[in-house]
C-alpha positions in Angstrom: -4.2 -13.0 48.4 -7.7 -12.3 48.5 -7.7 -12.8 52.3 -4.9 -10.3 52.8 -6.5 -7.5 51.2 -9.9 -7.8 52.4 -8.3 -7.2 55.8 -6.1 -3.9 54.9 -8.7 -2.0 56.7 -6.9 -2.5 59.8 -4.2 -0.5 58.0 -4.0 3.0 59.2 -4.3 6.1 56.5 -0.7 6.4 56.6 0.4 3.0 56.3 -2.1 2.8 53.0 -0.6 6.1 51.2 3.1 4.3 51.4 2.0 1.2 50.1 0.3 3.2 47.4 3.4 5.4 46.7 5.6 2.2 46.7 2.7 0.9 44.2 3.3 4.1 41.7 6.5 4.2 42.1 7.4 0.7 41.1 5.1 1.0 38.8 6.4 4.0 37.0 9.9 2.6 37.2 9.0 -0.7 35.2 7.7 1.4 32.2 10.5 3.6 32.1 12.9 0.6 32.1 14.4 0.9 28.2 14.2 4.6 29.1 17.0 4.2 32.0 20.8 4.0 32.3 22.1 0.3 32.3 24.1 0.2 35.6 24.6 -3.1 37.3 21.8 -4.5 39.4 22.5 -4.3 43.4 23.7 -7.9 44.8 20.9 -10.4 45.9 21.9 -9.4 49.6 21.4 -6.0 49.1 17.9 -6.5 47.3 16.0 -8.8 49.5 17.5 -8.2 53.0 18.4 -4.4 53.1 15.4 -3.6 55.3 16.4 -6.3 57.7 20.4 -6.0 57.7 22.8 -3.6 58.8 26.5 -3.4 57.0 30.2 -3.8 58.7 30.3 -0.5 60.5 26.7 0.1 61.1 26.5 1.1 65.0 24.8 -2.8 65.2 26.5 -5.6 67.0 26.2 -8.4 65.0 27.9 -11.4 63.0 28.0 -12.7 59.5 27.9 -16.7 58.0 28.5 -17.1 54.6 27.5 -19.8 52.8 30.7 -21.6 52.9 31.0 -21.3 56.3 27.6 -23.3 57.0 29.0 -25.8 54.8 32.2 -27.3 56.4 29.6 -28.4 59.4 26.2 -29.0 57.6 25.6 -32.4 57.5 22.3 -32.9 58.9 22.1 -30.9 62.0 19.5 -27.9 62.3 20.6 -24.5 61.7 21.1 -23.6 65.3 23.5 -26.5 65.7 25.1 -24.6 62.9 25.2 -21.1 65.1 26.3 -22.7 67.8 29.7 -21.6 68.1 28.9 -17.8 68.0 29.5 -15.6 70.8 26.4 -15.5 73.5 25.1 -18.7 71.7 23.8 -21.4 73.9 22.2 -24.5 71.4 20.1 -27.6 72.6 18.5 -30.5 70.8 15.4 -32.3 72.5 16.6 -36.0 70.8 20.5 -35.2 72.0 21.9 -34.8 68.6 21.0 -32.0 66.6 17.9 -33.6 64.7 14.8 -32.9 65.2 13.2 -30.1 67.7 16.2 -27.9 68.1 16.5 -24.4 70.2 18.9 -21.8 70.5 19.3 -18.8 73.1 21.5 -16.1 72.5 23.0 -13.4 75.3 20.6 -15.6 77.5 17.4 -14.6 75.5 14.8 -17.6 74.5 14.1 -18.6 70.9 10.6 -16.8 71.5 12.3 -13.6 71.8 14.6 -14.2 68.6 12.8 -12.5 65.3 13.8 -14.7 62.8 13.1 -13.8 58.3 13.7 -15.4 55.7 14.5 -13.3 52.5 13.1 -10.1 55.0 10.0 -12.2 55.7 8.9 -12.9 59.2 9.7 -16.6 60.0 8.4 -16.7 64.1 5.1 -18.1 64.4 2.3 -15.2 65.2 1.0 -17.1 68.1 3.5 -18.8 70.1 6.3 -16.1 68.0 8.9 -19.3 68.6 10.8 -20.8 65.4 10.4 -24.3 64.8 13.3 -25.3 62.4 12.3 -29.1 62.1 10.2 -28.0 59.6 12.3 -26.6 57.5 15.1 -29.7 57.6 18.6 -29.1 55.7 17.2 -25.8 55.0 21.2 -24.5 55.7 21.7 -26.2 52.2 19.6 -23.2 50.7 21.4 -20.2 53.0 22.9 -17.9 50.6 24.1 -15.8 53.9 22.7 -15.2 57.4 23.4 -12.3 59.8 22.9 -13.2 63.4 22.1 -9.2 65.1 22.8 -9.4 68.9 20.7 -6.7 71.4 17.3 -5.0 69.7 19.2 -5.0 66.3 17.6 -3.0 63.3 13.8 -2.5 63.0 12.7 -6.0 61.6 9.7 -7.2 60.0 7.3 -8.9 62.3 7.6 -9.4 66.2 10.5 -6.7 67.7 13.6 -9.0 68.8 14.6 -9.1 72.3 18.2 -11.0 72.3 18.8 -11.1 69.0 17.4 -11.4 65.0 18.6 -14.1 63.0 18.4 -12.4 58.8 18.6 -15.4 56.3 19.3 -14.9 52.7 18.5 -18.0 50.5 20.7 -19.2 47.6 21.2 -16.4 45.2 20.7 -15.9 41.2 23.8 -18.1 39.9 25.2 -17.0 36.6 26.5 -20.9 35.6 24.7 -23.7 35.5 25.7 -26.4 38.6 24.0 -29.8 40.0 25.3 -31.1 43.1 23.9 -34.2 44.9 25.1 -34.8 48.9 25.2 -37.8 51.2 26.1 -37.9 54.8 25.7 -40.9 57.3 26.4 -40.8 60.8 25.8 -42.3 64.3 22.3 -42.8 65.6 21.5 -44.4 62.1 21.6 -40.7 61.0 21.4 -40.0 57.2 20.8 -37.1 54.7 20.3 -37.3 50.6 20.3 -33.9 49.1 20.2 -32.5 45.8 20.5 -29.1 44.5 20.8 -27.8 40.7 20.7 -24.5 39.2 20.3 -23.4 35.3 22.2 -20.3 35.3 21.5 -17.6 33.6 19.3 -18.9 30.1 19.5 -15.7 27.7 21.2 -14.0 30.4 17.8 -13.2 32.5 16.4 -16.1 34.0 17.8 -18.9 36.7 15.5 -22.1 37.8 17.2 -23.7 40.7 16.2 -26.2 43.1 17.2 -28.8 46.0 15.1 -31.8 47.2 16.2 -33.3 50.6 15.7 -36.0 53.3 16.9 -36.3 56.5 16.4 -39.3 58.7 17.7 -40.1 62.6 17.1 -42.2 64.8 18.3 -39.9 67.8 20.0 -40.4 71.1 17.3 -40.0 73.1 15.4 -43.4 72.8 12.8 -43.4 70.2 13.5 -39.9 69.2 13.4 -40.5 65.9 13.4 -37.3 62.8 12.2 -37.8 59.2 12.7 -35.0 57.4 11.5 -34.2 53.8 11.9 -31.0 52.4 12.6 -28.7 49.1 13.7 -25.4 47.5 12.7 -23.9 44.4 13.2 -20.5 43.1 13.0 -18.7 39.3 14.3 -15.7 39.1 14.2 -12.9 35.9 17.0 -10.5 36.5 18.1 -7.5 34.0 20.1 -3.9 34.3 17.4 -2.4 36.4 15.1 -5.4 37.5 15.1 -8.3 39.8 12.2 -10.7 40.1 12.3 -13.6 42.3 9.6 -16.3 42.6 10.3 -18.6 45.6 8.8 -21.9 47.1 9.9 -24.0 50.0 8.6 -26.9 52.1 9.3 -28.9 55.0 7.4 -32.5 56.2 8.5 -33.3 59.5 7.4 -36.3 61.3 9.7 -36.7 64.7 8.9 -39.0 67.9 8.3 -37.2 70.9 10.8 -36.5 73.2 10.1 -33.4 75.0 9.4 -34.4 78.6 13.5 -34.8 79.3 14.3 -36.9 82.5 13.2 -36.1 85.7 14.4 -39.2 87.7 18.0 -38.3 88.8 19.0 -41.8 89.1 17.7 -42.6 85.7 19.9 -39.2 84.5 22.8 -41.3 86.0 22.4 -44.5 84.8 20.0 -44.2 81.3 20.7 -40.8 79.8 19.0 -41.9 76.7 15.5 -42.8 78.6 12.1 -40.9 77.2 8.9 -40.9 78.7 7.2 -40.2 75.7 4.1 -42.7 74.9 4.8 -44.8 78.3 1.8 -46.7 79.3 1.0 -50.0 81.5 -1.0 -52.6 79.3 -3.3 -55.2 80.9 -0.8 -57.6 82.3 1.0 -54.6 83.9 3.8 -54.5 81.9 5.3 -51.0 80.5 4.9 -50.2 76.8 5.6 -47.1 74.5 3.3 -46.9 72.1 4.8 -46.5 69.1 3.1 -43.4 67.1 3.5 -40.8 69.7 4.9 -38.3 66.7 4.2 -34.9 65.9 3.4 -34.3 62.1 3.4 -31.5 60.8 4.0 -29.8 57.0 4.7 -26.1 56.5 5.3 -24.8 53.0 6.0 -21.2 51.9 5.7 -19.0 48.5 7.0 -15.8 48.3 7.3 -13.2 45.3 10.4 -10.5 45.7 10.1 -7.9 43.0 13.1 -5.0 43.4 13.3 -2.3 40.6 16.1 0.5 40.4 14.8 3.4 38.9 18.2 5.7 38.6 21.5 5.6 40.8 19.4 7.1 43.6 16.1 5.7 43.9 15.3 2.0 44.3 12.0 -0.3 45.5 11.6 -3.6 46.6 7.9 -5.7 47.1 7.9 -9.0 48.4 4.6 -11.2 48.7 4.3 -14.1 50.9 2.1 -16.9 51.6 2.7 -19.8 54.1 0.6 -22.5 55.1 1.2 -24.8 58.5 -0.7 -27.6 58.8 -0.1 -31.0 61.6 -0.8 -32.3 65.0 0.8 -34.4 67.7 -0.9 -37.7 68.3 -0.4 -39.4 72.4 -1.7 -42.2 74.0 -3.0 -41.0 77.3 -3.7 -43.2 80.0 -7.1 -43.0 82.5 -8.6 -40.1 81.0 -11.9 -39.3 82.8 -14.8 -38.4 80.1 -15.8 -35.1 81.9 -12.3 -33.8 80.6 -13.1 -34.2 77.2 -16.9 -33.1 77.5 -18.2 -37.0 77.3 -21.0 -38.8 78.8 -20.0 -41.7 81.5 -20.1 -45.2 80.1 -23.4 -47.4 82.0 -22.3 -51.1 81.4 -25.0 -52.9 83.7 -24.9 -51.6 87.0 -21.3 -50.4 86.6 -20.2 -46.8 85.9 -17.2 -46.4 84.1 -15.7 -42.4 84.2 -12.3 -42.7 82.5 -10.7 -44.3 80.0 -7.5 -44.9 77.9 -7.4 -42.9 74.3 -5.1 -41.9 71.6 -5.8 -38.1 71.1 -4.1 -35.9 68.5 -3.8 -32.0 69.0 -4.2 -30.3 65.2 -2.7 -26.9 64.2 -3.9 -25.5 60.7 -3.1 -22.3 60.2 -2.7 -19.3 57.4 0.1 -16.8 57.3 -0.2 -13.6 54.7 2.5 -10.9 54.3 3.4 -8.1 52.4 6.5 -6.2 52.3 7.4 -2.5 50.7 10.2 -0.3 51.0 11.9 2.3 48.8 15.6 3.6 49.2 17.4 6.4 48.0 20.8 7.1 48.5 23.4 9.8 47.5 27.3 9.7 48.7 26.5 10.3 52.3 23.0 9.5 52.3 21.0 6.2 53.2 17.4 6.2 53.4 15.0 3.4 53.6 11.5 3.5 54.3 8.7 1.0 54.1 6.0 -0.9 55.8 5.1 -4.3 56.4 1.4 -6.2 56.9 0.5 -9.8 58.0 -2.3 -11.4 58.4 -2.5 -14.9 60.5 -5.1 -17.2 61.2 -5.1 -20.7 63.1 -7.5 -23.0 64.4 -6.7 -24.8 67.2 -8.4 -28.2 67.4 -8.6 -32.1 69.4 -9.7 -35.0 68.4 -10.1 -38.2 70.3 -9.0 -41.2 67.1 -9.1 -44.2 69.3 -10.9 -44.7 73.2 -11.5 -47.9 75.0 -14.3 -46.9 76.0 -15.8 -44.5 73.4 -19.0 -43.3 74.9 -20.6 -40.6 72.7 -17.8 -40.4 71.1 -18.3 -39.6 67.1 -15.6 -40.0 64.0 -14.0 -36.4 63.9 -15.7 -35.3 67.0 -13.5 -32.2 68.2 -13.1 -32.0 71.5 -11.9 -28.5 71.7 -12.1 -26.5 68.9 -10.5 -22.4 69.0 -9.3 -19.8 66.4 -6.4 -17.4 66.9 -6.2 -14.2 64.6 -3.1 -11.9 64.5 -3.0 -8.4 62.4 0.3 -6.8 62.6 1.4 -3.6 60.8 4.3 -1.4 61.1 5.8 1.2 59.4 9.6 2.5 59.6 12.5 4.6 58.5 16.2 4.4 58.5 18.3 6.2 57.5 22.1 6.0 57.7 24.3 10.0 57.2 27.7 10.1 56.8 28.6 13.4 58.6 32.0 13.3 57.4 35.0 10.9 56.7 34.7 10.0 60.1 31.7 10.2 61.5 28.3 8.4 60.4 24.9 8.9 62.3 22.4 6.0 62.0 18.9 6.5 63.0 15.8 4.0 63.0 12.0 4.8 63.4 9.5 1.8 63.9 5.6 2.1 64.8 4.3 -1.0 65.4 0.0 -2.1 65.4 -0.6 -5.6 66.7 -4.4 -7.0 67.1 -4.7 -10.4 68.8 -7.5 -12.1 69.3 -8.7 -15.8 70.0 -12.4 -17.7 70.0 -13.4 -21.0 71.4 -11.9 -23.5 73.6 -8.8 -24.4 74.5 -6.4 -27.9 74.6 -7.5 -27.9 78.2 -11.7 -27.4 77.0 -12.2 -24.0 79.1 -13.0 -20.9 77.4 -10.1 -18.9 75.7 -11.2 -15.7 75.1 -7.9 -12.8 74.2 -9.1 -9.4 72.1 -6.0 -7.1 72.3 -4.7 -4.5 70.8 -1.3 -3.0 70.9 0.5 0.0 69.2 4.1 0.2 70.2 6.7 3.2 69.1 10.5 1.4 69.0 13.4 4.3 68.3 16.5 3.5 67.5 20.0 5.7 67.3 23.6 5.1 66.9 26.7 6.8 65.6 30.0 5.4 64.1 33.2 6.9 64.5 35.8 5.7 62.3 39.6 6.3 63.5 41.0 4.8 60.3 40.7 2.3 57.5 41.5 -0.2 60.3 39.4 0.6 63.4 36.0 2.4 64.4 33.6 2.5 67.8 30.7 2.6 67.6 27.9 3.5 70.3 23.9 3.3 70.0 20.4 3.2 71.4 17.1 1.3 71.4 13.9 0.8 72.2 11.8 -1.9 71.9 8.2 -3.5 73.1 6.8 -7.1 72.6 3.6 -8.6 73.0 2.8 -11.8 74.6 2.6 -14.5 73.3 -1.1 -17.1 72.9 1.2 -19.8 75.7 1.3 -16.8 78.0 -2.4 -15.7 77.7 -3.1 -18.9 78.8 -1.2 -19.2 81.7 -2.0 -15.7 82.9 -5.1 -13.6 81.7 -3.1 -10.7 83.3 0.1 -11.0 81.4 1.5 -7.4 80.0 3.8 -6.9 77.3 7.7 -6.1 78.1 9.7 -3.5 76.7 13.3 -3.4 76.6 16.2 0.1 76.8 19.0 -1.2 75.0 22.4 0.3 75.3 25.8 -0.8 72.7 29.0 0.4 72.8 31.4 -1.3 70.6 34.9 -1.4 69.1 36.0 -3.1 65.9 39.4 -3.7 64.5 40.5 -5.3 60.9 43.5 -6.0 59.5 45.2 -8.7 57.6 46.3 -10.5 60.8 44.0 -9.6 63.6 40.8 -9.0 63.4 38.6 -7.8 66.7 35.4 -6.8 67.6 34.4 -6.3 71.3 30.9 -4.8 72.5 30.1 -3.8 76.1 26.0 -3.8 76.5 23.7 -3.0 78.8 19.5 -4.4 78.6 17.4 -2.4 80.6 14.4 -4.7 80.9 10.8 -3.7 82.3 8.4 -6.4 82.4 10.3 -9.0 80.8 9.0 -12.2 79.7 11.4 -14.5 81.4 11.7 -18.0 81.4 10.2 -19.2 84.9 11.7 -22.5 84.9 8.5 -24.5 83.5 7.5 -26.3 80.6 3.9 -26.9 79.7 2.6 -30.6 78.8 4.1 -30.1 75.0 7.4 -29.2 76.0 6.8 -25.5 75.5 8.5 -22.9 77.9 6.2 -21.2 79.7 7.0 -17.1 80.5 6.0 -14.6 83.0 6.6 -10.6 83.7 9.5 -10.5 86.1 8.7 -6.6 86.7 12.6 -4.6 86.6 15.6 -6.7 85.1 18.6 -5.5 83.3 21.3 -7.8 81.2 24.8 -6.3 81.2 27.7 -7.7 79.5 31.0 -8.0 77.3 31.3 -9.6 74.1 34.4 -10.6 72.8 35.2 -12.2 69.1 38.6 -12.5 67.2 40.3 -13.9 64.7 44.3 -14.6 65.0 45.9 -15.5 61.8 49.4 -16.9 62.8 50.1 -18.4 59.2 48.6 -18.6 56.0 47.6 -22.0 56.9 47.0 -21.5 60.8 44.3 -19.1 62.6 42.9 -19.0 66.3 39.4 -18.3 66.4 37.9 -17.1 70.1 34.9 -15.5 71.5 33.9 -14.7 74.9 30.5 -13.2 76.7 30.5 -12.4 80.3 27.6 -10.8 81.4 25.3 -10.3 84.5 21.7 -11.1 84.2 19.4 -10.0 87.2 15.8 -9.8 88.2 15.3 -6.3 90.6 13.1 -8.2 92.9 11.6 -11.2 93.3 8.8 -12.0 95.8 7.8 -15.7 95.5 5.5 -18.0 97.5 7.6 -20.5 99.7 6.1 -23.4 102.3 2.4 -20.8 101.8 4.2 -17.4 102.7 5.7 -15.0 100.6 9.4 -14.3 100.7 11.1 -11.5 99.0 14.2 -12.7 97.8 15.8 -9.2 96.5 17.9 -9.4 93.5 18.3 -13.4 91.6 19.2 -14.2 88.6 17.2 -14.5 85.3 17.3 -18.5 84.2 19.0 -19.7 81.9 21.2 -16.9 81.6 24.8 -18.8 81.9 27.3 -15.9 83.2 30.3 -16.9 81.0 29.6 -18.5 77.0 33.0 -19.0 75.5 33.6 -20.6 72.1 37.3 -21.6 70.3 38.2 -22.5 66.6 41.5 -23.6 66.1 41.5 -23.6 62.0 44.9 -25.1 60.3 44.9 -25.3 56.3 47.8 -27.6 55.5 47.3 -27.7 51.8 45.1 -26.6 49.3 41.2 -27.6 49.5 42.1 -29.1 52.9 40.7 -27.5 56.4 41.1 -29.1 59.9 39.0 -27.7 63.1 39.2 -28.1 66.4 35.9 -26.1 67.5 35.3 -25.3 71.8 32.7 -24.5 73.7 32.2 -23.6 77.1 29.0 -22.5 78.6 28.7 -21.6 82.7 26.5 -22.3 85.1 22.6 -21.6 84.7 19.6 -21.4 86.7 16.7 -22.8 85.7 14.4 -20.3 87.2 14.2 -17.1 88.8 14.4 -18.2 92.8 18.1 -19.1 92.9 17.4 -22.3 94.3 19.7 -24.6 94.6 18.5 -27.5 93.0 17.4 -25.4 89.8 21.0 -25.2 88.6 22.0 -26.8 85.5 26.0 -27.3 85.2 27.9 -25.6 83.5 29.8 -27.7 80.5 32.7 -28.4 78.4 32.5 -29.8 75.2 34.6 -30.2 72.1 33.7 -30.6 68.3 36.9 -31.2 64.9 35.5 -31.0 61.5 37.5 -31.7 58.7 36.8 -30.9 55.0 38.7 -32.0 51.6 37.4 -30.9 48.4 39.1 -32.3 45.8 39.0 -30.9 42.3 38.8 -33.2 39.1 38.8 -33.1 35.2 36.3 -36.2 35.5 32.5 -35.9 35.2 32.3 -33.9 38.4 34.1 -30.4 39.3 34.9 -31.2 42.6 34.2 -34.1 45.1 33.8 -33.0 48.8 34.5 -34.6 51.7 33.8 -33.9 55.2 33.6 -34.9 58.6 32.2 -34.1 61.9 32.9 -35.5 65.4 30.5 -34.2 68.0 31.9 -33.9 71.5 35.6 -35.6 70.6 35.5 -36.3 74.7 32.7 -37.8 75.5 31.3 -35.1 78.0 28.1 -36.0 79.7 26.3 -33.0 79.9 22.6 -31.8 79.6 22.2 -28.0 77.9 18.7 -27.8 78.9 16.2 -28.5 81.7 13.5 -27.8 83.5 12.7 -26.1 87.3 9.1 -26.0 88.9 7.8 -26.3 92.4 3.9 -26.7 94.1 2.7 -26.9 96.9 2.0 -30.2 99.0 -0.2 -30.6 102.0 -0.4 -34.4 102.2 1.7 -35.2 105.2 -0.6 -32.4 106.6 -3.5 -30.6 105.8 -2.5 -27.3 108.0 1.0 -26.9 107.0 2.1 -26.2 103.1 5.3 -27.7 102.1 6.5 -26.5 98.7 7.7 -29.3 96.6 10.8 -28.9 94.2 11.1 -30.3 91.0 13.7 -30.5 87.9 14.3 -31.8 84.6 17.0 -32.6 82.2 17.6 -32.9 77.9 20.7 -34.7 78.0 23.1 -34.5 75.1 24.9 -37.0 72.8 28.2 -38.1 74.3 31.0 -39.1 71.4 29.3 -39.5 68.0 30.1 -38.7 64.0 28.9 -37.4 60.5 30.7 -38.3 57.7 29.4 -37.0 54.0 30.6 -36.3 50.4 29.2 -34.3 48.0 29.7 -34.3 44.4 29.6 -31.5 42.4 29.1 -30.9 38.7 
């Protein structure tokens, strides 16, 4: 931690005298501890995701998974597989089946917009702020909980949301002891091994539980193969007025390529499994793949949660993390001149050779620090929580060549570009939540936001990649409740947020401002033992937004650009229809209009304002369906629907940047059965992926240049589009046995 510290300079006066109060305060309440009422500690939820969460009639749109929700489905698919019936959800998997390189956009919003923590921790990376679940495989199997917040949400730690925040709670304190060990095989050679044990309570104060894990597939994009290694560990001390929490988790992923997609629209018809990945031409002119074109990389995590209740009023929470990232993505690349990579040409005799073919590998190694502190007090009708949070990050950015045919000055571990990134980011907030009367709660929500970016040396394409910024963003938020009766309440609220850019969008464009966002929820939410209904109209007033533009650079990565005025509006729909006891209909709808202002773009060399398009990848209708029947006890059948609409793939309207809209069908079926044997219960469950066989791609890509080949005087702009298909018919079957 000696890293983190030495940089608290960077902390403003303020920030320091709440960390220091936190300090005392904590502190003070651990001493007093015999001193105190025993009252019964707050639930894991509420200890290590307050800051981060809102409750059931907060003025917040949002949704909640429980723990046995992710399990009917989670059989070796990444979390956003697992989301993916949610309303304003749209999923994709780069190998087709939900292994490997996943993504998820929600209310047409990309992942890098998403704030994703972990146990209130900021999971987004600093630089590229996208979330890279492959390395953190069956990581579900350790979700306590997750709330998925839909618009700005509530202030969050880290990067501000801009669609959405995705809160995850890991496996809380159990009080018995339990082992559990899990298998699951499926198509695509697809298999997962997991095993999970917990202590309980030892003396009534301290838990050790743990799960190990691998997942392996071989995809069903060609090659696109996923293993998967990961584990889980947590101790915990718990007492009347104390919680302690001491957690480590891992992920090793090592996946094949398969992030160019298919360009070729007659190979999208007749080989929708086909990846370009490592394609080259060997010496008798024959195509090969070479067969190590894998990105490998290991990410591991410690974090420290310490919450101490000091009376019925006054609580404090501290939480301490640590994660290291360390990998890089190998490729065989094919006629690479020398002056690219800063080499001499090759003199053999009297010849002059200037390129060559190399294996090159792209490392990441990087350092991640954070520190969390936040009090609460609370009375009957008052809620306050205050707190700040630091991080440091630091990653180098490096190339090496590993293998050349012709190696000219070439040296072992010879970097051929070598840069640092450094991010600093501070905020401080309050919330606080006043109940006005039996009826009527306000909510209110302060955030101040410092944000230092910088970068030093070269970049992957060896230019100069120079960034100091510095950022301090204010981000209000305001809402009130109204609650009719026990059954029904509306809700209404405000907020305000500002981003940075990210490092991919420095890179593309030295220019690029940060986007800030107006966002306006009005909701209305029914429960009873029947029907429940929530519905949310919402409107995302958008300056400068960081929109898609269709693009991906040569790693896959979506590449972004300020779209000046823009503005999301739409309805959200969820419901859940209990006919029987054994039957219940499960729908959710989002219609929505998504629109750039303006939109003056470069076509055949002039420029053409094209007034008001849509924003890409911003499907007008998501619509999801769960038809749920529980014939007999320990036995659920599910039909599970989703239909997304039509998309653009950029911001032009163009015709040929449209991705189709889709249909697609999932049933899951799950038996536990409970036994007086060795084991408690034996599990059983089953997933078929797209029952129908749809052929359908959820992802693509939309880019255009110039051409003046067929003549010099006359520019001719050039379309271009590409497609991730997805699995047609395929299954997971897996049984778990539990102790």
């Amino acid at each position: 931690m000696k890293f983190l510290f030495n940089n608290l300079s960077f902390i403003s006066r303020q920030s320091s005298q709440v960390f220091l109060l936190f300090l005392c305060i904590s502190f003070s309440a651990y001493s007093q501890e015999k001193q105190q009422d025993s009252t019964q500690l707050e639930t894991l939820n509420e200890v290590l995701v307050k800051a981060v969460r809102v409750d059931a009639t907060s003025p917040i749109t949002h949704s909640n998974i429980t723990k046995e929700q992710l399990q009917k489905r989670n059989l070796g698919q990444d979390v956003p597989i697992l989301l993916n019936y949610l309303p304003s959800v749209v999923t994709t998997s780069d190998a087709g089946a939900g292994v490997g390189y996943t993504g998820i956009r929600v209310r047409g919003v990309n992942a890098q917009s998403t704030n994703v923590t972990i146990n209130g921790i900021p999971y987004n990376d600093a630089e590229s702020l996208g979330t890279f679940w492959v390395n953190l495989g069956d990581f579900a199997s350790s979700v306590e909980s997750l709330q998925l917040q839909r618009g700005v949400g509530t202030s969050t730690n880290g990067s501000g949301a801009f669609g959405a925040s995705i809160n995850v709670l890991t496996d809380a304190v159990s009080d018995k002891a339990y082992g559990e060990i899990a298998n699951s095989f499926g198509s695509f050679n697809t298999w997962k091994h997991t095993a999970k044990f917990s202590t309980g309570l030892l003396n009534d104060r301290i838990e050790i539980a743990g799960r190990l894990s691998q997942i392996k597939s071989d995809g069903y994009v060609d090659r696109a193969t996923s293993n998967l290694k990961s584990y889980f560990l947590q101790a915990s001390y718990v007492d009347a007025t104390t919680l302690i929490k001491a957690i480590t988790f891992s992920g090793k992923e090592v996946t094949y390529q398969s992030w160019n997609g298919i360009e070729d629209p007659y190979i999208l018809e007749h080989d929708r499994t086909f990846n370009s990945a490592g394609m080259y031409t060997d010496d008798n002119g024959d195509t090969q793949f070479y067969d190590n074109e894998i990105d490998n990389y290991q990410q591991d995590h410690y974090q420290l949660h310490w919450n101490q209740k000091i009376n019925n009023n006054w609580s404090t929470n501290l939480a301490l993390n640590y994660t290291k990232g360390k990998g890089y993505f190998e490729q065989y690349k094919e006629d690479q001149e020398f002056v690219d990579y800063g080499f001499s040409d090759v003199e053999i005799g009297t010849e002059t050779i200037t390129e060559t073919d190399l294996i090159r590998r792209r490392w990441l190694d990087n350092d991640f620090y954070v520190a969390n502190a936040n009090a609460n007090y609370k009375n009957d009708a008052l809620n306050v929580l205050f707190g700040m949070s630091y991080s440091s990050y630091s990653g180098d950015h490096f190339g090496e060549i590993i293998w050349a045919q012709y190696a000219s000055n070439l040296m072992i571990r010879d970097r051929y570009y070598d840069g640092n990134g450094n991010k600093i980011d501070v905020s401080e907030f309050v919330k606080a939540t006043y109940r006005l009367n039996d009826h009527v709660s306000l909510y209110l929500d302060l955030q101040s936001r410092y944000v230092n970016y910088k970068t030093t040396g070269t970049n992957s394409d060896v230019a100069p990649f120079i960034v100091d910024k510095n950022y301090h963003f204010f981000n209000p938020k305001a809402g009130i409740t109204y609650n009719i009766n026990e059954n029904n309440n509306l809700y209404f609220s405000y907020a305000r947020a500002n981003r940075e850019p990210n490092r991919d969008d420095f890179e593309n464009n030295a220019d690029i401002k940060p986007e800030q966002l107006n966002d306006f929820e009005l909701g209305w939410r029914h429960k009873s033992n029947v029907f429940n209904f929530n519905t949310n109209l919402y409107y995302m007033l958008y300056n400068e937004q960081l929109v898609l533009t269709g693009e991906i650079n040569d790693v896959g990565n979506p590449l972004r650009d300020n779209s000046g005025k823009s503005y999301r509006l739409g309805i959200e729909v969820e419901a859940v229809i209990n006919v029987s006891n054994k039957f219940s209909i499960q729908p959710n709808v989002a219609l929505s209009t998504n629109k750039n202002k303006e939109t003056i773009v470069s076509i055949d060399g002039e420029l053409v304002d094209l007034g008001s398009t849509n924003i890409s990848f911003s499907p007008n209708i998501v619509a999801g369906n769960a038809f749920v029947f529980k014939p007999i006890n320990g036995l659920q059948m599910s039909l599970l629907s989703k239909f997304v609409g039509e998309q653009y793939m950029g911001n032009t309207d163009a015709e040929a940047s449209k991705l189709d809209s889709y249909f697609v069908n999932d049933f899951n079926v799950m038996y536990e059965i409970e036994t007086n044997s060795i084991f408690k219960s034996i599990v059983i469950s089953g997933l078929v992926n797209n029952l129908f066989g749809k052929k359908y791609s959820s992802n693509g890509f939309y880019y255009t240049y110039d051409d003046t080949w067929s003549d010099p005087s006359q520019i001719t702009t050039i379309e271009g589009t590409g497609y991730f298909p997805q699995a047609t018919t395929n299954f997971l079957l897996g049984v778990t046995l539990k102790l």
